[in-house]
N, C-alpha and C positions, 0 to 999 in steps of 0.2 A: 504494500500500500504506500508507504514512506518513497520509495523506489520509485513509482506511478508518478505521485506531485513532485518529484526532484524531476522526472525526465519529461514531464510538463511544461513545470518555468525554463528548463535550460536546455529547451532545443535546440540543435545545429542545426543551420537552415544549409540546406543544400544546394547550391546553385547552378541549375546545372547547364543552362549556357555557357557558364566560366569551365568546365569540364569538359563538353564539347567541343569549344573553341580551342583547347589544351589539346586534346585528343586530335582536332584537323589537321592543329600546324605540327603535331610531332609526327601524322601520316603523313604528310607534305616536307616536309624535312627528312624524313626516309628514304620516301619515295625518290625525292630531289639526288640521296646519295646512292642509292641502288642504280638509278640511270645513270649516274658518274661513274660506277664501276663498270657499267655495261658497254657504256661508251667508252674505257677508257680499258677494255680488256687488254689492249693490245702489249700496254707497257709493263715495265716490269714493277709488282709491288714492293713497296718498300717500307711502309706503314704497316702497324700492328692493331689490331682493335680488339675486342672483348672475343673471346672463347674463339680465338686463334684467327679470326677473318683478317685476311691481309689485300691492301689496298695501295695505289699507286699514291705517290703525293699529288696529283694533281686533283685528287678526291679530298683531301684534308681541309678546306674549307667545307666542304658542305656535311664532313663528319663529326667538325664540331659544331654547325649548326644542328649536326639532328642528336647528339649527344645534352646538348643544349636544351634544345625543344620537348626528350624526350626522358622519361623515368630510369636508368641504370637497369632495372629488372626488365623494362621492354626492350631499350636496346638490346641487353642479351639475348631475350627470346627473339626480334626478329635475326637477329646475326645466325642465330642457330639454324634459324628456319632458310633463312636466305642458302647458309652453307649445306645443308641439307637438302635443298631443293636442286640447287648447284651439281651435288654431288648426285641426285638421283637423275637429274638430266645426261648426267656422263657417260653412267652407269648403263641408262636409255638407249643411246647414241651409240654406245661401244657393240651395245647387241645387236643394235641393226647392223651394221658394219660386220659382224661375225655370222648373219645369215647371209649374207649377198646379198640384200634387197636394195 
């Protein structure tokens, strides 16, 4: 009962345009550096990022923008996600190549 009228008077109002709006610009600043990577496959990387993803310097502004932008805990899961998507496209690729198709 006590509990009830405490979390009564001191609600956290939740805002959640200001969380959305968080949420766009750190999809948008990801985004921004995953197309720097993609674009920029050709060179050699030289930069380190969270859970081993490695990136040319010419990505290093937009990966401190989305590191910036974005939560530590999402950075890691999308780097994961991204290197694991990476990796199963290879994986894809290598078996077509080993059927002759």
């Amino acid at each position: 009962m006590a509990l009830e009228a405490y979390a009564s008077r001191n609600r956290d109002e939740v805002h959640t345009d200001v969380l959305f709006e968080a949420r766009q610009a750190c999809y948008k600043a990801r985004d921004a550096f995953y197309a720097c990577l993609e674009k920029e496959a050709d060179k050699k990387p030289t930069e380190i990022g969270s859970v081993g993803l490695l990136y040319p310097k010419e990505c290093k502004p937009s990966r401190e923008a989305y590191e910036k932008s974005c939560r530590l805990s999402w950075v890691k899961h999308f780097d994961r996600q991204y290197c694991k998507n990476k990796r199963m496209q290879r994986l894809l690729d290598d078996k077509e190549t080993r059927r002759g198709v």
